[in-house]
Backbone as CSV, one residue per row, in Angstrom:
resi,resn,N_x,N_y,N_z,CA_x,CA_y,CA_z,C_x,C_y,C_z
1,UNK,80.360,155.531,43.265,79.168,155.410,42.445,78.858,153.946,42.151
2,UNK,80.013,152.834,41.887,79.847,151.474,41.695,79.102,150.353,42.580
3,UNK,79.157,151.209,43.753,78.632,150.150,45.235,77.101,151.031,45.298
4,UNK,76.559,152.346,44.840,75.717,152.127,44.956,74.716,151.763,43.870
5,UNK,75.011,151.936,42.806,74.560,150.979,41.540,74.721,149.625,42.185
6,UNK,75.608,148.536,43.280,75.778,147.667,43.278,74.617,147.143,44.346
7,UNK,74.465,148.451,45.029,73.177,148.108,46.166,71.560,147.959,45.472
8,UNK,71.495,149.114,44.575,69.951,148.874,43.768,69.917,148.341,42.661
9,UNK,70.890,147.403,41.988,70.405,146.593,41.091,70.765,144.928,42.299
10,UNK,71.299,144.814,43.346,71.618,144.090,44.113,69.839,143.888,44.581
11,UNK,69.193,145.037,45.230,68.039,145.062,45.604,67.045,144.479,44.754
12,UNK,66.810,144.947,43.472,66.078,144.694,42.600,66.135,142.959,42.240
13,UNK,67.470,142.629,42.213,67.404,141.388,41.910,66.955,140.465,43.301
14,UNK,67.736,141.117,44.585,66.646,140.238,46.280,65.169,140.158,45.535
15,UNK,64.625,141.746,45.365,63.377,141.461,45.474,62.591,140.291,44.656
16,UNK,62.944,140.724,43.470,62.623,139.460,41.775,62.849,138.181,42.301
17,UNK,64.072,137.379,42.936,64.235,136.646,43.790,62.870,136.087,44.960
18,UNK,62.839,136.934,45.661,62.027,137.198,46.581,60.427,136.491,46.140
19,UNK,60.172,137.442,45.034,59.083,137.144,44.280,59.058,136.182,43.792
20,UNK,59.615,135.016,43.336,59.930,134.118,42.467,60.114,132.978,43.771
21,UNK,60.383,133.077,44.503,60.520,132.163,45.681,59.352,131.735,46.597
22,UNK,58.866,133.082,46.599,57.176,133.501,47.053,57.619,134.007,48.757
23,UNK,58.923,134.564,49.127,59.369,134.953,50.390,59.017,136.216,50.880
24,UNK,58.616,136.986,49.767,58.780,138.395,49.534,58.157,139.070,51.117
25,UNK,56.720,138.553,51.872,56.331,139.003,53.237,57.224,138.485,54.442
26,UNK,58.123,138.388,53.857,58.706,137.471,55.333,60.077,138.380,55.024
27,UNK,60.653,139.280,54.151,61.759,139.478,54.469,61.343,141.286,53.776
28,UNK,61.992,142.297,54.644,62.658,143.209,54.183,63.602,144.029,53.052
29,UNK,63.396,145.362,52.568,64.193,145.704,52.194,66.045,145.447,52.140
30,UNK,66.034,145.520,53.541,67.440,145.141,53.804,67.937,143.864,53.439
31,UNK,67.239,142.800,53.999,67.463,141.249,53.365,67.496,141.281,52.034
32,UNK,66.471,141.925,51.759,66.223,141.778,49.356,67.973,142.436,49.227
33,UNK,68.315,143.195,49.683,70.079,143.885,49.023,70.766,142.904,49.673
34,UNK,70.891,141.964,50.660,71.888,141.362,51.192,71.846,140.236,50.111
35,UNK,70.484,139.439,49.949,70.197,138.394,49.187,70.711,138.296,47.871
36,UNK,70.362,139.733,47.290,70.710,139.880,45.615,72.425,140.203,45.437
37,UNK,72.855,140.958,46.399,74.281,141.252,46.511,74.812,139.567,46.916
38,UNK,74.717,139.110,47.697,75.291,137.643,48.064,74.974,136.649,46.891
39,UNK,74.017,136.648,46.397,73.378,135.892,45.345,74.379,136.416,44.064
40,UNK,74.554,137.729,43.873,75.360,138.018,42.353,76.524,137.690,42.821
41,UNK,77.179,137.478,44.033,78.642,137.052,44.194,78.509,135.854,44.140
42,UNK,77.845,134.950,44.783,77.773,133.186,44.653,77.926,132.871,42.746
43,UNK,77.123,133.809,42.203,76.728,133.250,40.782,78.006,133.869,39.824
44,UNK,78.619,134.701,40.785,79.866,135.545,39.894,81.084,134.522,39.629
45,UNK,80.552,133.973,41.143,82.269,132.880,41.356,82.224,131.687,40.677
46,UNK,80.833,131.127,40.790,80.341,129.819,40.228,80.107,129.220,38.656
47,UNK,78.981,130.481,38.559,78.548,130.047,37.032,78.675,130.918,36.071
48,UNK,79.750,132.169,36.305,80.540,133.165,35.230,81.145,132.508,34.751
49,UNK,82.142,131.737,35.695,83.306,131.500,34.537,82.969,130.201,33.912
50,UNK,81.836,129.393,34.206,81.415,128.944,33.500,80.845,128.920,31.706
51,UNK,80.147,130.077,31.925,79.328,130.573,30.781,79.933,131.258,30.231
52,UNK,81.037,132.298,30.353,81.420,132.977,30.365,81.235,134.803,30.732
53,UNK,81.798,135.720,30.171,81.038,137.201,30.952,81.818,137.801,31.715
54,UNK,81.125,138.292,32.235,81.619,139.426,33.558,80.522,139.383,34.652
55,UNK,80.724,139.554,36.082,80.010,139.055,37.423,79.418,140.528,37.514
56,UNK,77.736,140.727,38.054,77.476,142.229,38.093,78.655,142.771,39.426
57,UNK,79.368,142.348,39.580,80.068,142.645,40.956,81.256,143.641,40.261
58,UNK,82.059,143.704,39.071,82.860,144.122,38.463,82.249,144.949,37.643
59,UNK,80.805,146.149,37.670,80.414,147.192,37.544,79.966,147.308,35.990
60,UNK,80.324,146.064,35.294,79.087,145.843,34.013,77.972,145.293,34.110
61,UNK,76.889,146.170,33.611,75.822,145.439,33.973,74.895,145.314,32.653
62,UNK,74.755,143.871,32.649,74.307,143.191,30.972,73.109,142.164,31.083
63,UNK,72.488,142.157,30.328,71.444,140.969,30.488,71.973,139.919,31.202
64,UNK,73.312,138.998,30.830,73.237,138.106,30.933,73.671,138.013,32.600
65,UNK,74.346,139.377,32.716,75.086,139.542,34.548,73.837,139.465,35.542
66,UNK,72.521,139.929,34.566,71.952,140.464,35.324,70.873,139.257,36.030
67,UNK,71.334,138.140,34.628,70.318,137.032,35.027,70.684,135.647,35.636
68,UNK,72.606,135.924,35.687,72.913,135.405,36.234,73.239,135.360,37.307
69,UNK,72.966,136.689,38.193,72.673,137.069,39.225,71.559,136.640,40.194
70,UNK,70.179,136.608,39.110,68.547,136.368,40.136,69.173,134.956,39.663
71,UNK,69.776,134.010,39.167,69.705,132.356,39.460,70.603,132.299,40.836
72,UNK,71.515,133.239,41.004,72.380,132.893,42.363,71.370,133.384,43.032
73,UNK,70.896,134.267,43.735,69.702,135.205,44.487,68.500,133.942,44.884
74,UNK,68.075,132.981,43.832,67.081,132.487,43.833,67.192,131.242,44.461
75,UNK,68.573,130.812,43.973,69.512,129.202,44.599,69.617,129.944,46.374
76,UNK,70.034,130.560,46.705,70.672,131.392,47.827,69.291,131.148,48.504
77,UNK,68.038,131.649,48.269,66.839,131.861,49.174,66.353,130.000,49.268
78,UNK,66.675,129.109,47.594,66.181,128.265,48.332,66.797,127.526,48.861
79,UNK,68.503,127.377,49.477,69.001,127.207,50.398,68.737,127.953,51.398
80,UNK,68.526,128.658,51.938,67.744,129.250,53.067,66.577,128.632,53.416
81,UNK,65.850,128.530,52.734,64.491,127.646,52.905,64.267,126.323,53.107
82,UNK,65.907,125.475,52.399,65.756,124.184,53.175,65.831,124.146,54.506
83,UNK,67.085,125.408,54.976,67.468,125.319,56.214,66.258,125.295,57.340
84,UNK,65.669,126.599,57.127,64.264,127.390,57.525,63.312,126.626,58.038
85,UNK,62.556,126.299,56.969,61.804,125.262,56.703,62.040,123.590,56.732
86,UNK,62.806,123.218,55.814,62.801,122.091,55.823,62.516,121.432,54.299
87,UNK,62.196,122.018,53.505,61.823,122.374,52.206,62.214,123.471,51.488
88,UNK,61.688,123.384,50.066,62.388,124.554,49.112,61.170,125.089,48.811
89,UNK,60.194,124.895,48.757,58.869,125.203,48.207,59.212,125.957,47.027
């Protein structure tokens, strides 16, 4: 039950991501869950134990997991976009 709660709030946050990046026609369903799932692990490892909390990856899911998730999701696309592109737009 944890992995698939981990896939549609994973999704939700690609997409918000997505939207916020302005990528959203250029990528898929599938990319938005890879993005938001890769994005809540980058931000789980990085800037949890920073702030402190719990990573949405360890099956609590809280405002703050949830928003520290779309900042990894959002960092993640615009590293992609330097690559991509050449820019972050």
């Amino acid at each position: 039950m944890g992995i698939i709660v981990l896939l549609v709030v994973g999704g939700l946050i690609g997409w918000v991501a997505s939207m916020i990046m302005r990528t959203n026609g250029q990528q898929g369903i599938i990319l938005n869950i890879v993005v938001g799932i890769v994005g809540a692990l980058l931000a789980g490892f990085i800037i949890t134990p920073l702030i402190g909390g719990s990573p949405i990856t360890s099956g609590e899911i809280s405002i703050q997991s949830v928003l520290v998730s779309l900042v990894g999701a959002v960092v993640l696309l615009a590293i992609i976009n330097m690559f991509r592109r050449g820019a972050v737009r």
